[in-house]
C-alpha positions in Angstrom: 4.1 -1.9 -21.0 7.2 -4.2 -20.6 7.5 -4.4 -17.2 7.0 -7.5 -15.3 6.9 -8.7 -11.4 8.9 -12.2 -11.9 9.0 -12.7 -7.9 8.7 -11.5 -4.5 9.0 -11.8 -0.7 7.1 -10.6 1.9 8.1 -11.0 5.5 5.3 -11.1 8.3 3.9 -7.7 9.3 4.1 -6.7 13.0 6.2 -5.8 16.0 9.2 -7.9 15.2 11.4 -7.3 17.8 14.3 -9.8 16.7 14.5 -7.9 13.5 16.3 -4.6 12.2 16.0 -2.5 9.1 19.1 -4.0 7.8 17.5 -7.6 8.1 14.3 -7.5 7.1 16.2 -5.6 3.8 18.6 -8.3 3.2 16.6 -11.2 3.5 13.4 -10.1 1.8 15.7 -8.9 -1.2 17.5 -12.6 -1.1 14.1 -14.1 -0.9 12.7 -12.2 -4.3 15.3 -12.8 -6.1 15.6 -16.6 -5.5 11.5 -17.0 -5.7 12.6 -15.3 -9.3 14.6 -18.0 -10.5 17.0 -15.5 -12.2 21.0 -15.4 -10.5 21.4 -11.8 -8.3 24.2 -11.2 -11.1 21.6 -10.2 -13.3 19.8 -7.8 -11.5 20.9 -4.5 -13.5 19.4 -2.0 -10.6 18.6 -1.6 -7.3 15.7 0.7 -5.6 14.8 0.7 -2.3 11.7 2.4 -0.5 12.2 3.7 3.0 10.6 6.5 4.9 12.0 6.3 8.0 11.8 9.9 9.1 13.0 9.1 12.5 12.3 5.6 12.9 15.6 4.2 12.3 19.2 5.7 13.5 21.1 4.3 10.5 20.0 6.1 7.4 22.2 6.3 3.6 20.2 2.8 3.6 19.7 2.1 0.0 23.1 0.3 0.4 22.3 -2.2 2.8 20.5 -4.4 -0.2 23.7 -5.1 -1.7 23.9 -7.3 1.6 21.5 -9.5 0.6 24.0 -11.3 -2.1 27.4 -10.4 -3.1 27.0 -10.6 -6.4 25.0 -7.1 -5.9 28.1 -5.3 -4.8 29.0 -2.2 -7.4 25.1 -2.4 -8.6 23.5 1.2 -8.8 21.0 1.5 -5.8 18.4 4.3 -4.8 16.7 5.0 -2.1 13.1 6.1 -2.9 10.7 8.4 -0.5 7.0 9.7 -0.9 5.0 9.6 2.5 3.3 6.6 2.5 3.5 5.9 -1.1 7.5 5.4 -0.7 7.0 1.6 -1.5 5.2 2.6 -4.8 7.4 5.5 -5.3 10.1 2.7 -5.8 8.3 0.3 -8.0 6.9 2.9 -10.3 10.8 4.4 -10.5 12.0 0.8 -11.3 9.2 0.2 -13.8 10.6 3.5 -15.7 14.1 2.2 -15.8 12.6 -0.8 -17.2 10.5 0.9 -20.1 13.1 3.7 -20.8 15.7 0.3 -21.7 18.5 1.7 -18.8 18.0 -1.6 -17.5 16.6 -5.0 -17.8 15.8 -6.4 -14.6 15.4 -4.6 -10.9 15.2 -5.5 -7.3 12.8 -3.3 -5.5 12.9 -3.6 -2.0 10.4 -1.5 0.6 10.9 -1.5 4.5 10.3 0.0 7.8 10.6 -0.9 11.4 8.5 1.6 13.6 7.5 -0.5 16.7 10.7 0.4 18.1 10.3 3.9 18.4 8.3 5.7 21.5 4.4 6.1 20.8 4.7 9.8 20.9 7.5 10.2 18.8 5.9 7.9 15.8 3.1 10.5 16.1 5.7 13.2 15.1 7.1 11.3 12.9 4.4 10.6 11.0 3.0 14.3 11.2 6.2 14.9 9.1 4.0 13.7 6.1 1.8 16.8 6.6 2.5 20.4 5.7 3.7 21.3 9.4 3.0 25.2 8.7 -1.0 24.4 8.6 -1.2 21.2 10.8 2.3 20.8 12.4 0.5 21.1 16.0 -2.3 18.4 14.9 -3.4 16.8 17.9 -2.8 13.0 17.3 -0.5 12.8 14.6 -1.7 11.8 11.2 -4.4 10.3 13.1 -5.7 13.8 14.0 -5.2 14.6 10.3 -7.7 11.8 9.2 -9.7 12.6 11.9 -10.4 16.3 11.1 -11.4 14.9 7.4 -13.6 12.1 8.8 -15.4 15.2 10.3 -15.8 17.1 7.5 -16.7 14.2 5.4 -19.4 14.0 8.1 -20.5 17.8 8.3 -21.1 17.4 4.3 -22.4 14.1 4.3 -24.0 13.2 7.7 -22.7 10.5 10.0 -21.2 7.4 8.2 -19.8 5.8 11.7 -21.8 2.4 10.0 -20.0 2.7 7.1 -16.5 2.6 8.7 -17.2 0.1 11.0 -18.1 -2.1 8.1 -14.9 -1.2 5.9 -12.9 -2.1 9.5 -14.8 -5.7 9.8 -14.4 -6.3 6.1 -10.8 -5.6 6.2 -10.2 -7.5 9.9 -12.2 -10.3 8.1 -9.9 -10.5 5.4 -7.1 -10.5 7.0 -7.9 -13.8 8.5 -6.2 -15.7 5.5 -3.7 -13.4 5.1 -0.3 -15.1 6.3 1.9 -11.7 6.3 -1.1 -10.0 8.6 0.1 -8.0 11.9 -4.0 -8.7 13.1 -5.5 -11.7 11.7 -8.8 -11.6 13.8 -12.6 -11.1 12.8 -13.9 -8.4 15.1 -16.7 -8.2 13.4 -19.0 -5.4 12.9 -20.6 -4.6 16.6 -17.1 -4.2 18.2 -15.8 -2.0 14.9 -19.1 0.2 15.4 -19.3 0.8 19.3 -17.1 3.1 21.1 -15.8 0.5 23.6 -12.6 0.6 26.4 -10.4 -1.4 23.8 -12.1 0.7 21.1 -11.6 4.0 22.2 -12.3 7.1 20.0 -8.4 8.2 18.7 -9.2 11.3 16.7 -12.3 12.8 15.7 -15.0 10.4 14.9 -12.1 7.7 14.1 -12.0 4.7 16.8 -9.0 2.6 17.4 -10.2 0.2 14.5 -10.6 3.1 12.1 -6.6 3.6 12.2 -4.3 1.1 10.7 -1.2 -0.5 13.0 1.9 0.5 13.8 4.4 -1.9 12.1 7.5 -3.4 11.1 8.2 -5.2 8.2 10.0 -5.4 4.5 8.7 -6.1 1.1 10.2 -7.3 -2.2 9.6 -7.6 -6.1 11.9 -8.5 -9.1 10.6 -6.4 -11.9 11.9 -7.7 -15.2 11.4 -6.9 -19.2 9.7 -9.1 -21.9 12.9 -11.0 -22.9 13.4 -12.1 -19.5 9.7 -12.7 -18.1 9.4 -14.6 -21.3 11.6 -17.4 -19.6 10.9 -17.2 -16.0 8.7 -19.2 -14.0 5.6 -16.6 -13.7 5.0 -13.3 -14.9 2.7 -10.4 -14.2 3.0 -7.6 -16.6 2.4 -4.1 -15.5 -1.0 -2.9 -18.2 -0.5 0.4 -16.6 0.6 3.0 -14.3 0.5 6.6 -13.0 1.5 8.9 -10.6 -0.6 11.7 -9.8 1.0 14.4 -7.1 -1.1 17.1 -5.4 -0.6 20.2 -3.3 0.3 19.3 0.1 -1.3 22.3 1.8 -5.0 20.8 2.8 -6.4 24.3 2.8 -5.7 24.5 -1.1 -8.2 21.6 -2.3 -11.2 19.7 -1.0 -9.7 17.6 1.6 -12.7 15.5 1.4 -12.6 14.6 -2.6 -9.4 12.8 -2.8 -8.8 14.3 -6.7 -5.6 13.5 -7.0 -6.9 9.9 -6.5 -9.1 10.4 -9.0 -6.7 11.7 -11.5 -4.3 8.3 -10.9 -7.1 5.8 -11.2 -8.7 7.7 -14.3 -4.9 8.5 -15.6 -4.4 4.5 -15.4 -7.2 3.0 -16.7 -7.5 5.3 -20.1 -4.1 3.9 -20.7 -4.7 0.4 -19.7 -8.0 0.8 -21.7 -9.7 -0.6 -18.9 -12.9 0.4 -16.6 -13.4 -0.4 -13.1 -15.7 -3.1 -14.1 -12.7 -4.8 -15.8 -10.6 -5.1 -12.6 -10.8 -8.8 -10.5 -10.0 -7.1 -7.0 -8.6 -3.9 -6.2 -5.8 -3.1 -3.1 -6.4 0.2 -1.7 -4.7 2.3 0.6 -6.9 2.2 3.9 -4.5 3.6 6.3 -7.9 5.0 8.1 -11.1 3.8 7.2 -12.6 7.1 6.3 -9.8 7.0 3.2 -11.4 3.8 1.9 -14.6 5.0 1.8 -13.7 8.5 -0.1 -11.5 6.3 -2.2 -14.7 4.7 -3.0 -16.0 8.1 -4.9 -12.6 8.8 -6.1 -11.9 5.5 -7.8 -15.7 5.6 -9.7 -17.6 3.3 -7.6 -20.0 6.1 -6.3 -21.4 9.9 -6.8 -19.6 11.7 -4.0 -21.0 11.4 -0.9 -22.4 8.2 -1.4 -19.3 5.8 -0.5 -21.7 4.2 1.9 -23.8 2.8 -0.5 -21.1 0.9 -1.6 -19.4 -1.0 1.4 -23.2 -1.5 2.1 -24.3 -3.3 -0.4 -21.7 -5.8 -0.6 -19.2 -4.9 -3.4 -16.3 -4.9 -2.5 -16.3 -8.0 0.0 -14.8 -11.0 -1.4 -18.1 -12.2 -2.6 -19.1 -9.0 -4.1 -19.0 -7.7 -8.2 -14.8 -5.5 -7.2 -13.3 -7.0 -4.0 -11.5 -4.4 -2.3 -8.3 -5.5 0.0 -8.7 -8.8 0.0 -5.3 -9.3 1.6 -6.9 -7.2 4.5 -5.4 -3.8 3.4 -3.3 -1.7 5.8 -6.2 -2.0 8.9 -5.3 -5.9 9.2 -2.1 -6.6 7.6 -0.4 -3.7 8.6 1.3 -0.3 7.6 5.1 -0.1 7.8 5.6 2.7 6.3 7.7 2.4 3.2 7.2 -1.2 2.9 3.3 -1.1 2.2 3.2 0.4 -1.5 5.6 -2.7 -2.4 3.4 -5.0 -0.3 0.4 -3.8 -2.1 1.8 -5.0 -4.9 3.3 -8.4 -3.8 -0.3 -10.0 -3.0 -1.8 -8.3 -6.2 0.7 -10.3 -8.3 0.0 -13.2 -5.7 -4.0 -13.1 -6.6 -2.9 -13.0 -10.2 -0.9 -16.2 -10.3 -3.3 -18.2 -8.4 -0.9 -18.1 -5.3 -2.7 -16.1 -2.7 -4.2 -19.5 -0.8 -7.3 -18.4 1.7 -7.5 -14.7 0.5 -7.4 -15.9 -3.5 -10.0 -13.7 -5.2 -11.4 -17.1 -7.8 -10.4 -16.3 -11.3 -8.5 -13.1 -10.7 -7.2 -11.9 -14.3 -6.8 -8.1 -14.0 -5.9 -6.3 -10.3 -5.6 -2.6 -9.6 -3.4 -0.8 -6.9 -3.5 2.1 -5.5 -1.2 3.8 -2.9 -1.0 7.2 -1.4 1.2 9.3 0.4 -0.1 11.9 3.0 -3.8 13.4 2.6 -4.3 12.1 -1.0 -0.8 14.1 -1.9 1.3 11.3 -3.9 -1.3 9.0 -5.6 0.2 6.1 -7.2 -2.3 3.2 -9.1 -0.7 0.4 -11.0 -2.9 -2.1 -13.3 -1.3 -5.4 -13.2 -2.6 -8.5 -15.2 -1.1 -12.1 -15.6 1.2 -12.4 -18.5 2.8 -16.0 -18.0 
């Protein structure tokens, strides 16, 4: 492919009360674009991922990157949405106006700010990423959503409560090194597994470290062609993507088998001509740890039902044979909505260049992304490898 990340920003992820979605856009974007080393003059197009939903009065906000830099003003920009996969919605758009030649260089920009908002109304507003006419009155939110398919993983599988709580203290432990983190604390694996006053059961069999955070925060990347990656200071190339979307309704599928996953990650690899075995690290979309594990099955690693074996015997922690969120993933660094597909992609690219200081996966050559939106709906995987 001929799309390249040339640079990026990431602000901190957490409740950043100083901030609004208007600054966290503007200075991430001004951020990318100077860690690209290429003038905002020759940025051709703009896209911007933002869920929002409810979370922020001022919406229409796919203009407020032009703020970043003047030299943006009259520049086409778009504002990008798919559940949680809005941040990858965005890159994957930008990446097509790259390849199809309508432009030679894009700013994507992803962003939320949910802290702000009452706790019961973020549950609402995040239930807005389910198909309200079967789960609208979900107890819990999307929280209640992952929660009834932590339970029927369960039913079919038996009780995997140690395998979560070992996906949570991976992730937490992680997250340690991670600059950009909301949590960066080791909980370790005796708090993640016992049901505890400051670990209370949310939904289901999910505790409070089974569910990712609420959060605030804004992600960038300058995607570029060949001619200009050729002469910037750092290049990673995109080997392959694809976008795999599903039917919403949960009663229409196996909630529990993540396909749609399973069509992204297969979809991308054939092209990439890749296996699993190829990949250095991998940044998956935990947003509850019950989706990590199924990812697990999804991706290849495991037979279905056997996801457990996997976190269990060590491979994807940082010393293991496919480290899986080494940046922490969404349970440590945080899930701001639209801002976490573009995240996902900043600290790949990081780990690629050799930039990713205390969570640097040694030797990293090839990484693999994926991002979803809702229960497995919008299923985005990018392969990404080190060009320059």
């Amino acid at each position: 492919m001929t799309a390249n990340i040339i640079g990026w920003a990431h602000s901190p992820f957490g409740k950043l009360e100083d901030e609004t979605v208007e600054s966290l856009i503007a200075r991430t974007a001004a951020d990318a674009i100077a860690h690209s080393g290429i003038p905002a003059a020759d940025i051709d197009e703009i896209f911007l991922g933002h869920f929002n939903a409810g979370f922020c009065p001022q919406d229409f906000t796919a203009a407020l990157v032009l703020q970043a830099d003047p030299a943006l003003r009259f520049k086409p920009a778009t504002r990008l949405e798919n559940a949680c996969a809005t941040g990858s919605a965005a890159v994957h758009t930008a990446i097509r106006a790259i390849e199809s030649r309508r432009a030679r260089c894009t700013l994507v920009v992803g962003v939320e700010q949910m802290s702000k908002t009452p706790p019961a109304e973020i549950g609402r507003n995040l239930l807005k990423a389910s198909y309200l006419k079967e789960d609208g009155d979900t107890e819990g939110g999307f929280a209640g959503i992952f929660g009834k398919i932590a339970g029927a993983y369960f039913q079919a599988h038996g009780d995997q409560s140690d395998a979560l709580a070992m996906i949570a203290a991976k992730n937490h432990r992680n997250g340690v090194a991670n600059p950009y983190a909301q949590m960066r604390k080791d909980l370790g694996y005796a708090f993640c597994r016992e049901e505890s006053p400051k670990n209370p059961l949310v939904a289901g069999p999910l505790k409070r470290t089974d569910c990712s955070l609420v959060s605030d925060g804004a992600a960038a990347l300058v995607i570029a062609n060949d001619e200009i990656a050729a002469n910037a200071l750092r290049a990673v190339n995109f080997r392959a993507i694809h976008h795999a979307q599903d039917f919403m309704p949960m009663s229409t599928r196996d909630i529990i088998a993540f396909e749609g996953c399973s069509v992204a990650w297969h979809g991308a690899l054939e092209r990439a001509g890749l296996t699993l075995k190829d990949l250095s690290f991998v940044e998956t979309h935990d947003c509850f740890t019950i989706a990590e594990l199924i990812e697990y099955e999804a991706m290849g690693l495991a037979p279905k039902g056997r996801g457990a074996d996997v976190i269990k015997s060590g491979m994807t922690a940082m010393t293991g044979a496919l480290p899986v969120n080494p940046s922490g993933g969404l349970k440590s660094k945080g899930h701001p909505i639209g801002a976490t597909g573009v995240s996902m992609h900043v600290v790949s690219a990081m780990q690629l260049c050799d930039e990713a200081g205390g969570m640097q996966v040694p030797n990293a050559r090839l990484g693999g992304v994926f991002n979803m939106g809702g229960a497995a709906v919008a299923n985005y995987v990018s392969i990404l490898e080190r060009k320059y």
